[in-house]
Short mmCIF file of the C-alpha atoms (twelve columns), coordinates in Angstrom:
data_MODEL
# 
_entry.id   MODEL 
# 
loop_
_atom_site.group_PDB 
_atom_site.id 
_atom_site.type_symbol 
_atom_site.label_atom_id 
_atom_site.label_alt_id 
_atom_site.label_comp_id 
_atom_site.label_asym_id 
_atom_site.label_seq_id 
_atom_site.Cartn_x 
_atom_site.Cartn_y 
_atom_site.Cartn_z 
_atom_site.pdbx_PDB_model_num 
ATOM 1  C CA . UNK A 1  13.742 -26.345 29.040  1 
ATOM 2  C CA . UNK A 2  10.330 -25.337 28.034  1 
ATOM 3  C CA . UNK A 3  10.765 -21.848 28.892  1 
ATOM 4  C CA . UNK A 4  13.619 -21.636 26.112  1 
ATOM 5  C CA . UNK A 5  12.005 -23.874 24.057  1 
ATOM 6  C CA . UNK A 6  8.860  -21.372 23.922  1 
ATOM 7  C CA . UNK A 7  10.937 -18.606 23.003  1 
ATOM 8  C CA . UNK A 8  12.627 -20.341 20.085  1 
ATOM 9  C CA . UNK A 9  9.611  -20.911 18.586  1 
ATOM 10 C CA . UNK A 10 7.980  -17.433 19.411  1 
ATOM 11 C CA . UNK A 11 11.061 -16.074 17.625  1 
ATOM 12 C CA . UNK A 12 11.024 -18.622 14.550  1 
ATOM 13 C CA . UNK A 13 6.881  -17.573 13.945  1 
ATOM 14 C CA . UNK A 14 7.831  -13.600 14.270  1 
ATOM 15 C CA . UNK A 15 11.114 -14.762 12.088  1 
ATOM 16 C CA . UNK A 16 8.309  -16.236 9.736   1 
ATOM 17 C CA . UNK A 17 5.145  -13.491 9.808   1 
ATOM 18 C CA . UNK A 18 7.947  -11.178 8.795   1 
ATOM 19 C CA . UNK A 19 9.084  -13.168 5.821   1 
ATOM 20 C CA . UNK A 20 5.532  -13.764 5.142   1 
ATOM 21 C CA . UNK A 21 4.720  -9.747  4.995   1 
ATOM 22 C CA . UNK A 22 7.770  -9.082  3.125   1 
ATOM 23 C CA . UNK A 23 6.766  -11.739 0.285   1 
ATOM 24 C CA . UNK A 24 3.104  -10.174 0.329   1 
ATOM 25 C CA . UNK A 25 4.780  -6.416  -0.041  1 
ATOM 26 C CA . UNK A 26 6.859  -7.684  -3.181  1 
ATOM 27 C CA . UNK A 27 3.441  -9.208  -4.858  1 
ATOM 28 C CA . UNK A 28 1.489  -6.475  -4.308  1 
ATOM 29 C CA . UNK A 29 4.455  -3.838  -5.289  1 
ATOM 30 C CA . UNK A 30 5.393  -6.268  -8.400  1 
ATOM 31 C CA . UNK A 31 1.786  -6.364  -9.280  1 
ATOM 32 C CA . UNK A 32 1.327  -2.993  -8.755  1 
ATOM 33 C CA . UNK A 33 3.497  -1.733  -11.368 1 
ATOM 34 C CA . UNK A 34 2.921  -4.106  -13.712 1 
ATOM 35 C CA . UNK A 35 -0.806 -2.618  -13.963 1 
ATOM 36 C CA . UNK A 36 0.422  1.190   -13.802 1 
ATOM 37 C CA . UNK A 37 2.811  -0.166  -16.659 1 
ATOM 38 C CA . UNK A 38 -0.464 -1.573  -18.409 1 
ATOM 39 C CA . UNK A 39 -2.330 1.307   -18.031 1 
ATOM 40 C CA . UNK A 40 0.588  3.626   -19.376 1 
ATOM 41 C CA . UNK A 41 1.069  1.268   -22.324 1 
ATOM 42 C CA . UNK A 42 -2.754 1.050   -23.258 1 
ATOM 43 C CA . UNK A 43 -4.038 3.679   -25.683 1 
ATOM 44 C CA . UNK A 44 -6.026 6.322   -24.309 1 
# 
């Protein structure tokens, strides 16, 4: 019982680190391209 239980929850926080990373790619992507767009659009 404890053994499985274990693993369930190993699973669900590997489940959630991954979600987590994925989230933190999209900021940084999202915000990365938003300042090349700013520095495009800016005068030089």
């Amino acid at each position: 019982m404890a053994n499985t239980n274990l693993a369930g929850s190993l699973s669900n926080f590997i489940g959630y680190l991954r979600c987590r990373k994925m989230i933190l790619f999209v900021q940084e992507c999202s915000n990365f391209s938003r300042f090349s767009c700013e520095g495009r659009l800016k005068p030089v």
